[in-house]
C-alpha positions as CSV (number, residue, x, y, z in Angstrom):
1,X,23.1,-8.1,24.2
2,X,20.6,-5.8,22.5
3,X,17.2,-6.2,20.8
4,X,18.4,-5.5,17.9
5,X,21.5,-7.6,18.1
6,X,20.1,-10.7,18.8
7,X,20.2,-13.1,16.3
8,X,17.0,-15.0,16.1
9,X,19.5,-18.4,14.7
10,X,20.6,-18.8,18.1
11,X,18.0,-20.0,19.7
12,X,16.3,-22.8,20.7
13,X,13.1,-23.6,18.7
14,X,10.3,-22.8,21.6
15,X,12.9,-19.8,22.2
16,X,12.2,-18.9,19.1
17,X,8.4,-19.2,19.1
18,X,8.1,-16.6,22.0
19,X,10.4,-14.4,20.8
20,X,8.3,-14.3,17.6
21,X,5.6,-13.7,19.8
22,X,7.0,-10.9,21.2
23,X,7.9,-9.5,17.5
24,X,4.3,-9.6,16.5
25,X,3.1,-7.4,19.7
26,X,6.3,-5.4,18.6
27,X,5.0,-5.1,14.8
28,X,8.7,-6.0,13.7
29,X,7.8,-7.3,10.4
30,X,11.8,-8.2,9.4
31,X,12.5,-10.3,12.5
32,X,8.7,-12.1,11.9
33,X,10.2,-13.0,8.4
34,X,13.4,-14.2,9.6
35,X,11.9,-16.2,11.9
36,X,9.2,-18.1,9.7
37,X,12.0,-19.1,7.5
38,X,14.3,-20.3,9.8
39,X,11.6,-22.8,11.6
40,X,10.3,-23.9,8.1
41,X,14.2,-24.5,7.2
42,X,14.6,-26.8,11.1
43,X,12.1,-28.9,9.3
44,X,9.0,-27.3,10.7
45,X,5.7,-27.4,8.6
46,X,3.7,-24.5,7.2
47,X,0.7,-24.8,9.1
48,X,3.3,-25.8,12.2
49,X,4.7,-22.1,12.0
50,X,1.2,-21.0,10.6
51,X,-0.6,-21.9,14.2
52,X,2.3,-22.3,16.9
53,X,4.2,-19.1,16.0
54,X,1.9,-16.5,14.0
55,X,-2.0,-17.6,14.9
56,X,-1.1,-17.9,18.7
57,X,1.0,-14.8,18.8
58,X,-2.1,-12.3,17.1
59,X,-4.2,-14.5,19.4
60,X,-2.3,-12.5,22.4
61,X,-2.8,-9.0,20.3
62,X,-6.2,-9.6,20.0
63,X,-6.2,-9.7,23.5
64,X,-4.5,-7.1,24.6
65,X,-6.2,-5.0,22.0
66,X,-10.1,-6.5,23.4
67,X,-8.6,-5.3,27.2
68,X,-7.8,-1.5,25.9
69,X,-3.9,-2.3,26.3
70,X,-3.7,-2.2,23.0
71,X,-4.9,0.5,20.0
72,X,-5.6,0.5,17.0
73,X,-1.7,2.0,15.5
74,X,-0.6,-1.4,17.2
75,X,-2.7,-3.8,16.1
76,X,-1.9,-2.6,12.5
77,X,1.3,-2.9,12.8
78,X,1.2,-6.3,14.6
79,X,-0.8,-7.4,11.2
80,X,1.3,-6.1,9.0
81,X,4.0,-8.3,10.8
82,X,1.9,-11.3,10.0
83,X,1.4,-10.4,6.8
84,X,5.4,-10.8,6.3
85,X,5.0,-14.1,7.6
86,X,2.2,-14.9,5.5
87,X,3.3,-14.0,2.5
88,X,6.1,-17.1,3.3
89,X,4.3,-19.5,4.4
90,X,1.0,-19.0,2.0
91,X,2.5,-20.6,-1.1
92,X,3.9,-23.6,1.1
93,X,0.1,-23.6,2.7
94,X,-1.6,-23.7,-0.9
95,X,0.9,-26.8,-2.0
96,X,0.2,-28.7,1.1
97,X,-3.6,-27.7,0.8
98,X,-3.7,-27.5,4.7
99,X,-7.0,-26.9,6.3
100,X,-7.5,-22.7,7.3
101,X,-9.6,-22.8,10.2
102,X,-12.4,-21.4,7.9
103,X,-13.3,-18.7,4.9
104,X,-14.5,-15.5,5.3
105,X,-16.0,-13.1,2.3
106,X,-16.0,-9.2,3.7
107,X,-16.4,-5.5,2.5
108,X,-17.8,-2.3,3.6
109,X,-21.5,-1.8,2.1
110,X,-22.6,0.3,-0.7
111,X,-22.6,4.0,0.2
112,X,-19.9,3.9,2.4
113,X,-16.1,4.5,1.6
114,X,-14.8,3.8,5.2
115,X,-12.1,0.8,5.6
116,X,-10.3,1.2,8.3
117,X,-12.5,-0.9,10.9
118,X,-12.9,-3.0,8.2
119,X,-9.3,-3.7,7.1
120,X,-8.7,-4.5,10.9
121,X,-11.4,-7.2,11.2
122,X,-9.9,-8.7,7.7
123,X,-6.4,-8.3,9.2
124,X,-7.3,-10.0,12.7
125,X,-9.2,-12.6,11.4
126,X,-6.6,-13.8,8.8
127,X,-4.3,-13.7,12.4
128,X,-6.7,-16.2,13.2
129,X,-5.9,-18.2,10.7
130,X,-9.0,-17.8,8.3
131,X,-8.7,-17.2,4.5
132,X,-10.0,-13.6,4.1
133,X,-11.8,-12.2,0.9
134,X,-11.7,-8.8,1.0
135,X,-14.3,-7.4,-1.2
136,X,-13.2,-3.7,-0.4
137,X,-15.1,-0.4,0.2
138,X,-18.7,0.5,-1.1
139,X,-19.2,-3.4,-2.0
140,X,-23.1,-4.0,-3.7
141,X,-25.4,-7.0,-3.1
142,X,-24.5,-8.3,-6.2
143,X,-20.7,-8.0,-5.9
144,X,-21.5,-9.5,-2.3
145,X,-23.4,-12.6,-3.7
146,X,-20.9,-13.2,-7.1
147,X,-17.8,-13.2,-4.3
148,X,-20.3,-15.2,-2.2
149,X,-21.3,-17.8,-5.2
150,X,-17.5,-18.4,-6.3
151,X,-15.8,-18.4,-2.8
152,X,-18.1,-20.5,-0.4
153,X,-16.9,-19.3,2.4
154,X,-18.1,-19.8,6.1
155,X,-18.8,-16.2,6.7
156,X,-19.9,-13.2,5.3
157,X,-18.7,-10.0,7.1
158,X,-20.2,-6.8,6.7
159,X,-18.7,-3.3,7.5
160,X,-20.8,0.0,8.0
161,X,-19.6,3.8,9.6
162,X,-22.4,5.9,7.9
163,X,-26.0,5.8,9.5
164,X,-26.9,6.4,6.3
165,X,-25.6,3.4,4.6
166,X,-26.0,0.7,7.7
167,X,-29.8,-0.3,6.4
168,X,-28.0,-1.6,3.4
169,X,-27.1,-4.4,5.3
170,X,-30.6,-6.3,5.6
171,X,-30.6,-5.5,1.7
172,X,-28.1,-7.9,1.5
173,X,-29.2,-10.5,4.0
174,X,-33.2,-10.0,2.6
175,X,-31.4,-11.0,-1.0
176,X,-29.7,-14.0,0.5
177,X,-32.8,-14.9,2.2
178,X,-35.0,-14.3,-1.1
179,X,-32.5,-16.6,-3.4
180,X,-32.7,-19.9,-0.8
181,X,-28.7,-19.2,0.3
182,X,-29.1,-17.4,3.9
183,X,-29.1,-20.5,6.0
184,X,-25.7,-21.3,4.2
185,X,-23.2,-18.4,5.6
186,X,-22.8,-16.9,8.7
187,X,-23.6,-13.5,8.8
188,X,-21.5,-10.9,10.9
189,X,-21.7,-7.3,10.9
190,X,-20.2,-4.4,12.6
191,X,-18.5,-0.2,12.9
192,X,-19.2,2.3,14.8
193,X,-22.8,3.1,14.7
194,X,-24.3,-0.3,15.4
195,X,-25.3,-2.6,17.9
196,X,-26.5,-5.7,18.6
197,X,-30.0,-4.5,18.8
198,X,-29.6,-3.7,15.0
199,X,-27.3,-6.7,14.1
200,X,-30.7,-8.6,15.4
201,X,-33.2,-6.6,13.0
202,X,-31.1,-7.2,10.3
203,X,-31.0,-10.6,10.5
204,X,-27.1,-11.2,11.6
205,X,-26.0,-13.9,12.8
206,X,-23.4,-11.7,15.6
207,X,-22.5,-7.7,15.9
208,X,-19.1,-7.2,17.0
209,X,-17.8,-4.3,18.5
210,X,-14.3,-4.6,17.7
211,X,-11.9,-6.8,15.4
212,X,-10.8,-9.0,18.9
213,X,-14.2,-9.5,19.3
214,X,-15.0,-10.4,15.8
215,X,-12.3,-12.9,15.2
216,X,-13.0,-14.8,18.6
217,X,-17.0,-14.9,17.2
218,X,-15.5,-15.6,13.6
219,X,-14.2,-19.0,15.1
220,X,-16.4,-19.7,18.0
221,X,-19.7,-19.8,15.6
222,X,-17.6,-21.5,12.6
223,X,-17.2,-24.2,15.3
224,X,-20.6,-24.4,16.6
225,X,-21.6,-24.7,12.9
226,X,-19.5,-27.7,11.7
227,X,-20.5,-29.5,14.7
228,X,-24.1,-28.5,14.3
229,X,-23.6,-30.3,10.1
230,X,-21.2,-33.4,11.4
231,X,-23.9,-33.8,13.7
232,X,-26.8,-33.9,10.9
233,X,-24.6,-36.5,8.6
């Protein structure tokens, strides 16, 4: 039997979960669909699918894309077969008000129209199961700080490709810092031209390199942090 012939009802629920697996490194956004609904209609629950079949198959992308396997064609289209899956399951996620594993505010800085890097982090850490505000391309301090203000999320995520427009980034920290709300979010920044000697001297919180790299950080520090507050209760 062919790829494209099997038929996804057949099989056996952990079957199933690989196989959608497979379809995510694939970035066969049809078959991801087909699958979410028919584990959600064997009685599965949203964040059941949401983790088991969608968060731990991006999880393997994210690897493969960290190790050079894979690129960045791939990893788009891997995301783009989660978003099928996600755009199931998020209404069932909302009613059940199930816990994402955190929130994260991001856009490129002011200055700078470049969103590809950008779009990836967003798409990979959403793959990690985080709710992701996406603020966009040349995104101000104040448009950073109203999202900031009426989302609370856990992280604010930064993007920068321009030399010229990577500076803005302590603007923004410096403004959080000068308004009392800097110790609140976790700062991450990253693109091209950085490093972590300048995610230091702006006052970050982490520099990734990559999206892989970011998401892993995204949950690792997001972690640390609510132990670090259920420790101080």
């Amino acid at each position: 039997m062919t790829e494209e012939e099997l038929d996804l009802r057949t099989l056996p629920d952990d079957e199933l979960v690989e196989q959608m697996h497979d379809d995510l490194y694939d970035g066969l956004a049809e078959e991801i669909d087909d699958g979410t609904r028919i584990l959600l209609d064997r009685g599965w629950s949203a964040p059941e699918v949401l983790n088991d079949a969608l968060v731990e198959g991006m999880r393997i992308v994210g690897i493969d894309f960290r190790d050079g396997i894979l690129f960045v064609p791939e990893v788009l289209m891997a995301a783009n077969a989660m978003k099928a899956g996600m755009a199931v399951l998020r209404p069932l996620l909302a009613e059940t008000g199930a816990e994402t594993v955190g929130k994260v505010v991001i856009g490129t800085v002011k200055g700078d129209i470049h969103d590809i890097g950008k779009n990836l982090v967003a798409m990979m850490m959403e793959g990690a199961g985080f709710e992701v505000i996406d603020l966009g391309i040349n995104t101000d301090v104040e448009e950073f700080i109203a999202a900031i203000l009426e989302h609370q999320p856990d992280i604010l995520g930064m993007s920068a490709l321009l030399t010229t427009t990577m500076p803005y980034m302590k603007v923004v920290v410096d403004t959080l810092a000068d308004r009392g709300m800097r110790d609140d979010y976790i700062v991450m920044v990253g693109g091209a031209p950085l490093n972590e000697e300048f995610g230091r001297a702006v006052g970050a919180d982490a520099y990734c390199r990559d999206a892989a790299v970011a998401a892993e950080t995204a949950k690792d520090l997001v972690a640390r942090k609510r132990i670090l507050m259920s420790e101080q209760v």
